[in-house]
MMTF fields as JSON, N, C-alpha, C and O atoms, coordinates in Angstrom:
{
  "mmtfVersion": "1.0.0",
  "mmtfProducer": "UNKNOWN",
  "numBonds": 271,
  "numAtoms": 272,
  "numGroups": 68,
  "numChains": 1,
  "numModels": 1,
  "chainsPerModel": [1],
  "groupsPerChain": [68],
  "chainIdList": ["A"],
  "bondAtomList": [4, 2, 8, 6, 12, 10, 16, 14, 20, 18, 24, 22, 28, 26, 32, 30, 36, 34, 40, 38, 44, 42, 48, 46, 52, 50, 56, 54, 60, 58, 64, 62, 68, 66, 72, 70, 76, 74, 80, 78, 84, 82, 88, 86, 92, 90, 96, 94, 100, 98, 104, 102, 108, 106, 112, 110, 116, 114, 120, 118, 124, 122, 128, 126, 132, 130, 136, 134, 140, 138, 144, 142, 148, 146, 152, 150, 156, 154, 160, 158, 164, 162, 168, 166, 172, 170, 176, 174, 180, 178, 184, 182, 188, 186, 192, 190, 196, 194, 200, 198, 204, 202, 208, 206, 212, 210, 216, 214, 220, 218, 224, 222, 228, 226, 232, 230, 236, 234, 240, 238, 244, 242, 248, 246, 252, 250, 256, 254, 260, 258, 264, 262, 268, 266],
  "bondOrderList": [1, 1, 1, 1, 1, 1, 1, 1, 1, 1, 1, 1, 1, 1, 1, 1, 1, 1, 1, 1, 1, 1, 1, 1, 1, 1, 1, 1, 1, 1, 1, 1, 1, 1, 1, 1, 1, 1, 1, 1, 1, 1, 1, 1, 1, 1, 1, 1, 1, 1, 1, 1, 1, 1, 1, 1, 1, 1, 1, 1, 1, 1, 1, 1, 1, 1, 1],
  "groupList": [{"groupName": "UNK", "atomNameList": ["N", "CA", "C", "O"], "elementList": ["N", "C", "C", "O"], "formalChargeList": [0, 0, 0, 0], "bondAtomList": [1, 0, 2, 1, 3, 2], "bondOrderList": [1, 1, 2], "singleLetterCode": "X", "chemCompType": "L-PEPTIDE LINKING"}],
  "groupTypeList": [0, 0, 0, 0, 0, 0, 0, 0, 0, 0, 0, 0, 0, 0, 0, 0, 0, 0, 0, 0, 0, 0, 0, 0, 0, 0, 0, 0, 0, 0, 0, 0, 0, 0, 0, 0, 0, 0, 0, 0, 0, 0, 0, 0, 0, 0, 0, 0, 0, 0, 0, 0, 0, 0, 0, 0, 0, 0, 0, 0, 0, 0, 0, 0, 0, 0, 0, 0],
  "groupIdList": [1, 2, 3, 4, 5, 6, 7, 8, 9, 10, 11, 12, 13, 14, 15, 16, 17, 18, 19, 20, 21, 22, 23, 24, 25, 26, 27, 28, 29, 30, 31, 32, 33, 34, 35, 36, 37, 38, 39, 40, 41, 42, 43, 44, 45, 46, 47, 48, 49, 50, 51, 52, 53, 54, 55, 56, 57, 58, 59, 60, 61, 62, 63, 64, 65, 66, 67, 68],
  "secStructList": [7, 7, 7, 7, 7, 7, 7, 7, 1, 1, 7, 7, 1, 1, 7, 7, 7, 7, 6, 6, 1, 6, 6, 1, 7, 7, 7, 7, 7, 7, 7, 7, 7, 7, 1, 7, 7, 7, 7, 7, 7, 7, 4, 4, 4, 1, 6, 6, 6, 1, 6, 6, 7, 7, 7, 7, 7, 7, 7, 7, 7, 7, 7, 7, 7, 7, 7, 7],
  "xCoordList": [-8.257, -8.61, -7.326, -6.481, -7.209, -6.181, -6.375, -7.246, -5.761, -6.357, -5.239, -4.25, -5.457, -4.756, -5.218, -6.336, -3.863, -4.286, -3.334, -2.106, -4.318, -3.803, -3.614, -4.099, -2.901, -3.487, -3.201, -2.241, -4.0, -3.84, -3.608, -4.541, -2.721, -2.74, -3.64, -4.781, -3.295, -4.51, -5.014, -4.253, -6.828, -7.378, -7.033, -6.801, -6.866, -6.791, -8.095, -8.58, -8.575, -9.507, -9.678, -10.719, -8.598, -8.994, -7.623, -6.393, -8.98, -7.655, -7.541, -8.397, -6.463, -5.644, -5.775, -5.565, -6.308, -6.612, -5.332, -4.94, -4.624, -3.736, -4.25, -5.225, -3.655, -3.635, -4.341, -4.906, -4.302, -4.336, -5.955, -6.737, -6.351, -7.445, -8.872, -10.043, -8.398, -9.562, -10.367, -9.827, -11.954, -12.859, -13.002, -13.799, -12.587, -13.097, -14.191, -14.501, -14.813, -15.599, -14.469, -13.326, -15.057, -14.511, -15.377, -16.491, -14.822, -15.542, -14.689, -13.864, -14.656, -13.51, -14.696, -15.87, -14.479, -14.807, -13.583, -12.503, -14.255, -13.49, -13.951, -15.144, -12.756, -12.85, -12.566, -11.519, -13.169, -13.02, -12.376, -13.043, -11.022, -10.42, -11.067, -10.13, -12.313, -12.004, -11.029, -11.054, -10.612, -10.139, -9.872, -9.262, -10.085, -10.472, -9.232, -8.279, -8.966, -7.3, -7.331, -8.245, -6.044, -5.745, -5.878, -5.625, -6.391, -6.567, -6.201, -6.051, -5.811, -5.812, -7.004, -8.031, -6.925, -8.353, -8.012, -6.89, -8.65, -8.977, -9.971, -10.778, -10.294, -11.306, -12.411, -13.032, -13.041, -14.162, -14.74, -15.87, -13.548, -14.315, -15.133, -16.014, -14.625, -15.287, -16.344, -16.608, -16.934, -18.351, -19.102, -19.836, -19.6, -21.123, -20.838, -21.766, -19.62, -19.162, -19.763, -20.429, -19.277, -19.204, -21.047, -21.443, -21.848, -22.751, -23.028, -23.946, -21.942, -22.44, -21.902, -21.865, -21.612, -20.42, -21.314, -22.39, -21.174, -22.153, -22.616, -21.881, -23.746, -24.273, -23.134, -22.642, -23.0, -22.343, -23.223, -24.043, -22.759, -23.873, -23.778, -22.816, -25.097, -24.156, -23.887, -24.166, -22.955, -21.989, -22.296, -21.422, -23.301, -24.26, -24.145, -23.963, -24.322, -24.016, -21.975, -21.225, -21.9, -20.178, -20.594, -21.808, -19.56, -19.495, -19.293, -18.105, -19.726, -19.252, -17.749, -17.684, -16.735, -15.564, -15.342, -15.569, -14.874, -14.68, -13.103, -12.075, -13.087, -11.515, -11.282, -11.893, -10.027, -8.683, -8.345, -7.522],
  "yCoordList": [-10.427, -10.999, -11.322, -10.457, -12.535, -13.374, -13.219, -13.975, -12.339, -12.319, -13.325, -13.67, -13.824, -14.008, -13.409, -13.329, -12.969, -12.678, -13.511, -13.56, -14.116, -14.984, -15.036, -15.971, -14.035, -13.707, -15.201, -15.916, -15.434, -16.565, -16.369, -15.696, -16.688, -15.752, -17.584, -17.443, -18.435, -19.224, -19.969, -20.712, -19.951, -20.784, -21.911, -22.477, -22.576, -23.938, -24.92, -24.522, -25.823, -26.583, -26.544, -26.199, -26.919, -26.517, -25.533, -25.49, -24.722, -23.816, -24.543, -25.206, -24.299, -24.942, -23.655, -22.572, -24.004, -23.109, -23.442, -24.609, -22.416, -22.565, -23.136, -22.667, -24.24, -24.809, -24.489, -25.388, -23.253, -22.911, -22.289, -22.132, -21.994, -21.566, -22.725, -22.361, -24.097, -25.081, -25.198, -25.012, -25.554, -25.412, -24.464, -24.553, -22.708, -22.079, -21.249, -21.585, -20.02, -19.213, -18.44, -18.203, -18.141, -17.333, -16.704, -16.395, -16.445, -15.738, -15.592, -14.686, -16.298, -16.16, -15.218, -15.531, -14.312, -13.701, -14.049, -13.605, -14.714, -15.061, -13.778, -13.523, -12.867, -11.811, -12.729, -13.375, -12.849, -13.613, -11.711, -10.691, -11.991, -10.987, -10.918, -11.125, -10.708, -11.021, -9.984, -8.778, -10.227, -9.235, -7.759, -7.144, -7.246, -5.937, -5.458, -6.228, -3.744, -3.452, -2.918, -2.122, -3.171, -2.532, -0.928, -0.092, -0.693, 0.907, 0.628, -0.444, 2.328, 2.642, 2.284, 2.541, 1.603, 1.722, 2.561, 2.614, 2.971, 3.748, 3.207, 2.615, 3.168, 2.769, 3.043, 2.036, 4.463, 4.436, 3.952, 4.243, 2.78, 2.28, 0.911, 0.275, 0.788, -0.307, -0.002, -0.803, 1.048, 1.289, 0.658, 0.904, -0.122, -0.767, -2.502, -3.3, -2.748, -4.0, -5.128, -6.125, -4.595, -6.1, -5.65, -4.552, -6.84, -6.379, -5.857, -5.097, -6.454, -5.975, -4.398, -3.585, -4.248, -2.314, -2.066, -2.593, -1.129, -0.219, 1.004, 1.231, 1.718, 3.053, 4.172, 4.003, 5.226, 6.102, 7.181, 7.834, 7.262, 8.186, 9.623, 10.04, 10.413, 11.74, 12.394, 12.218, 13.867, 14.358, 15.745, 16.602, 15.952, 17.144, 18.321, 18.251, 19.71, 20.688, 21.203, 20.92, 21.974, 22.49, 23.404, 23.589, 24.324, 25.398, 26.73, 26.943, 27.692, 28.465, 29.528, 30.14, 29.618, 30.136, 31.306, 31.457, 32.358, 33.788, 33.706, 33.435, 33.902, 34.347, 35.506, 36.397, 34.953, 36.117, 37.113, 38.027],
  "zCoordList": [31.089, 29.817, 29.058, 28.831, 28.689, 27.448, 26.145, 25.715, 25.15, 23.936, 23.206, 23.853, 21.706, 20.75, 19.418, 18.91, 18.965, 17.422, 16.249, 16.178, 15.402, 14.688, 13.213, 12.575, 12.602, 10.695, 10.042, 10.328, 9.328, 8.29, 6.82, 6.381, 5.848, 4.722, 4.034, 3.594, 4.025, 4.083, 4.989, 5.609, 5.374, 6.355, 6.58, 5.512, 7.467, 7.923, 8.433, 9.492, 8.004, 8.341, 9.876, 10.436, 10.467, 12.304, 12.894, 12.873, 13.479, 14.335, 15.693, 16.279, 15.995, 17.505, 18.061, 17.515, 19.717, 20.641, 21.499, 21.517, 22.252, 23.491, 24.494, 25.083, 24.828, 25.927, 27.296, 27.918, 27.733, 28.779, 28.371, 29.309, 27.143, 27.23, 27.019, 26.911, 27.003, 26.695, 27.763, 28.854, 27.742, 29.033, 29.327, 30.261, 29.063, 29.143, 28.305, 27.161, 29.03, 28.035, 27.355, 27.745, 26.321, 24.776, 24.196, 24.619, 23.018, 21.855, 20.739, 20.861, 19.58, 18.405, 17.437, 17.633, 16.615, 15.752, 13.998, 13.609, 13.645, 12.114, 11.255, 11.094, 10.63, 9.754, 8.241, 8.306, 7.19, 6.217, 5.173, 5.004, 4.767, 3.993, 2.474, 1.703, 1.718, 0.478, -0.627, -0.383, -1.221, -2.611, -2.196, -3.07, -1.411, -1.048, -1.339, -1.222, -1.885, -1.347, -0.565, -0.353, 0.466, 1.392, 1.529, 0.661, 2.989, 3.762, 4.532, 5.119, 4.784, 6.499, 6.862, 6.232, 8.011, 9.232, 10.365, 10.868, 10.603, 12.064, 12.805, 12.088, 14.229, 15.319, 14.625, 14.285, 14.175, 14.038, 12.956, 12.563, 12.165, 11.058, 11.46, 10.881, 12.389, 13.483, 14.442, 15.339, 14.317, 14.831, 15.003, 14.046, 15.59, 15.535, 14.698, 14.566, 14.297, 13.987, 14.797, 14.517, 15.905, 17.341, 17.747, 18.138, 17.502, 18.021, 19.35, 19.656, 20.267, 22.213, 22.093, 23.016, 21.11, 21.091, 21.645, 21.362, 22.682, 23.336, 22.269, 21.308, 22.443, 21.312, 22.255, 23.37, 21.367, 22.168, 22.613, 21.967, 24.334, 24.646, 24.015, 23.371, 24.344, 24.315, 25.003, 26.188, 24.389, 24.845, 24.907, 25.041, 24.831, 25.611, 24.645, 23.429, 25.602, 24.781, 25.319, 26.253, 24.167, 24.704, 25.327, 25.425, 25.99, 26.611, 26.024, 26.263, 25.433, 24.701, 25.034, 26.1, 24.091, 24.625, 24.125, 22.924, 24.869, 24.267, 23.365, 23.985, 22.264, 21.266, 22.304, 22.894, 22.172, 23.04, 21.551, 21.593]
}
């Protein structure tokens, strides 16, 4: 897989795709920034964002551990 990442501090009427990727399959996802202030993000603030994300399975029971 070929990714690009492209920040725009303003949009452009047409984005230009690389060369090497025209005629093929894709998938562009446009994040529109509004006003927001900046955070840290971490992965799991992206949970369930991308609709194909898989659910997470689970992860059963633990094992119980004896303290030394």
């Amino acid at each position: 897989m070929n990714t690009v990442k492209k920040i725009y501090e303003n949009m452009p009427e047409i984005i230009n795709v690389p060369k090497e990727f025209i005629h093929k399959k894709g998938e562009v996802i446009i994040i529109v920034e509004d006003d927001v202030p900046k955070k840290t993000l971490f992965i799991k603030d992206f949970y369930g964002f991308i609709p194909d994300f898989p659910e997470r399975a689970s992860q059963g029971t633990y094992d119980e551990r004896m303290a030394l």
